[in-house]
C-alpha positions as CSV (number, residue, x, y, z in Angstrom):
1,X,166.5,126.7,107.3
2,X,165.6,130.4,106.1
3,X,162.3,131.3,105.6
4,X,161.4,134.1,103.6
5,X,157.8,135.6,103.4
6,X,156.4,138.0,101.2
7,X,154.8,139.9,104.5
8,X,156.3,140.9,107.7
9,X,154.4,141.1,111.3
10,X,152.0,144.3,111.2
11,X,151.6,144.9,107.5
12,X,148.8,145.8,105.9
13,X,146.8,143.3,103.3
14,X,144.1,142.8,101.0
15,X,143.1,139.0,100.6
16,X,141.1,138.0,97.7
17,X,138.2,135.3,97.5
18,X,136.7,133.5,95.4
19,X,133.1,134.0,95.7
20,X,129.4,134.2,94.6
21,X,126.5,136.1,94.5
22,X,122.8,135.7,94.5
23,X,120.8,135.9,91.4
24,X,116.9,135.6,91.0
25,X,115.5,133.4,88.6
26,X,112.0,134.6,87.5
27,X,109.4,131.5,87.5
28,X,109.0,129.9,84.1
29,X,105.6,129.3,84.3
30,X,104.6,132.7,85.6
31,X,106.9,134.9,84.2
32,X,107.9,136.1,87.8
33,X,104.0,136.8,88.7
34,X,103.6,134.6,91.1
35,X,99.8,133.6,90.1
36,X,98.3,132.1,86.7
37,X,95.5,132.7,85.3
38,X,93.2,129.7,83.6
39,X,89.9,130.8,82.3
40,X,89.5,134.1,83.6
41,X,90.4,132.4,87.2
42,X,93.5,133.8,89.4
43,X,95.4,130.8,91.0
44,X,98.6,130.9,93.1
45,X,101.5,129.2,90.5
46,X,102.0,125.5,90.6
47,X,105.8,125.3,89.8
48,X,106.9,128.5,92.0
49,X,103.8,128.2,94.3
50,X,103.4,132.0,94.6
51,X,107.4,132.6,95.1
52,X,107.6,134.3,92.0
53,X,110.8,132.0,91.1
54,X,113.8,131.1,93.0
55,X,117.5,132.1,94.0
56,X,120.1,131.0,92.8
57,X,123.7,131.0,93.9
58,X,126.2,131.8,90.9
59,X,129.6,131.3,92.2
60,X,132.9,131.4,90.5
61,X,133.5,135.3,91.1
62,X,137.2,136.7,92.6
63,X,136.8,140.1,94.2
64,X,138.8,142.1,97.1
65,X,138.0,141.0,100.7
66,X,137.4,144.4,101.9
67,X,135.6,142.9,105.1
68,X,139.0,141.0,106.2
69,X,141.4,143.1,105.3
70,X,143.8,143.6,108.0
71,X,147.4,143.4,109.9
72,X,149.4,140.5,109.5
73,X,149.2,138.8,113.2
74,X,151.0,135.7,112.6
75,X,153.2,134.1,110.1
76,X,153.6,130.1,109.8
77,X,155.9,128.7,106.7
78,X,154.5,124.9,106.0
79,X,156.8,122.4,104.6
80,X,154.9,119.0,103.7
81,X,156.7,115.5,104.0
82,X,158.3,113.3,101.7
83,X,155.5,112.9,99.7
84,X,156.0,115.9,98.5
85,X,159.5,117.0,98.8
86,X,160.0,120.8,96.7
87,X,156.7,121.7,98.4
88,X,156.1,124.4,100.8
89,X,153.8,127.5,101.8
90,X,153.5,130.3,104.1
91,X,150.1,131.3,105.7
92,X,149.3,134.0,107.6
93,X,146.8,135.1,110.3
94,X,145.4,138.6,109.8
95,X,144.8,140.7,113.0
96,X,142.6,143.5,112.9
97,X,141.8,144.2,116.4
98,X,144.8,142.5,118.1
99,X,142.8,139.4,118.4
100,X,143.4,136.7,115.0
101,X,140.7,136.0,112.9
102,X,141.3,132.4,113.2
103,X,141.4,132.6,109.3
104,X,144.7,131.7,108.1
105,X,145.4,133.4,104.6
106,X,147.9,131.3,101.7
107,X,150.9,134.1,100.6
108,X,149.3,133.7,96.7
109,X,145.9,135.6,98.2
110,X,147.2,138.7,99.9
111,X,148.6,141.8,98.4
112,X,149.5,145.2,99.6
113,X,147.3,147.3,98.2
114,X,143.6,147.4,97.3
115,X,144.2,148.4,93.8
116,X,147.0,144.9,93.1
117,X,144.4,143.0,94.3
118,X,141.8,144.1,92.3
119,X,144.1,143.9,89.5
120,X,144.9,140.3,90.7
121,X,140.9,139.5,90.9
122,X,140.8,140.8,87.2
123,X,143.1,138.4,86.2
124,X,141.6,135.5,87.4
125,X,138.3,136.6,86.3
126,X,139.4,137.0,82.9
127,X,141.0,133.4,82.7
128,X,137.6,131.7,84.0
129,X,135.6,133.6,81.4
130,X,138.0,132.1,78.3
131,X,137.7,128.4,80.0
């Protein structure tokens, strides 16, 4: 069997992730004050309890993995068992330091250069918004 890979030993990469970001929500009760006021009296918020509101996760975001970018270290082509017989992928282990990562990267998230996998990140991006 021939295996082909999209990456050789020692090139360079960009992975993309799917990702999130923190967002703070502002407290309903206290518009984001932290404290209430009831007949002329100061209080500390019942619903936020002086927090001024909460974080929140939002998640769904692709962007460049600038952080683990790196040198392809090691190369392993996958091919699952009769269950599913035209199936197959290659992964590879990014080496930065000479030392793996211990992530192993699918072929379909790494690209060559920053700017194709920003491009790539676009993409995706654009199809989750039109879901």
């Amino acid at each position: 069997m021939i295996i082909t890979t999209k990456f050789d030993l020692n090139h360079w990469v960009y992975p993309i992730v799917r990702g999130g970001y923190d967002e703070f929500i502002p407290c309903d009760v206290c518009n984001g004050e932290g404290k209430v006021i009831i007949s002329n009296k100061e209080f500390t918020c019942p619903a936020c309890y002086g927090r001024k509101g909460r974080r929140e996760y939002i998640e769904d975001r692709w962007n460049v993995s600038t952080d683990c970018a790196g040198i392809i270290g090691k190369i392993d082509a996958e091919k699952y068992g009769d269950e599913y017989p035209n199936t197959s992928r290659t992964i590879y282990m990014l080496s930065t330091t000479g030392v793996g990562t211990g992530t192993l990267w699918p072929e379909e998230v790494l690209f060559p250069t920053k700017e194709e996998a920003q491009a790539e990140c676009d993409k995706r991006n654009s199809q989750n918004e039109k879901v």
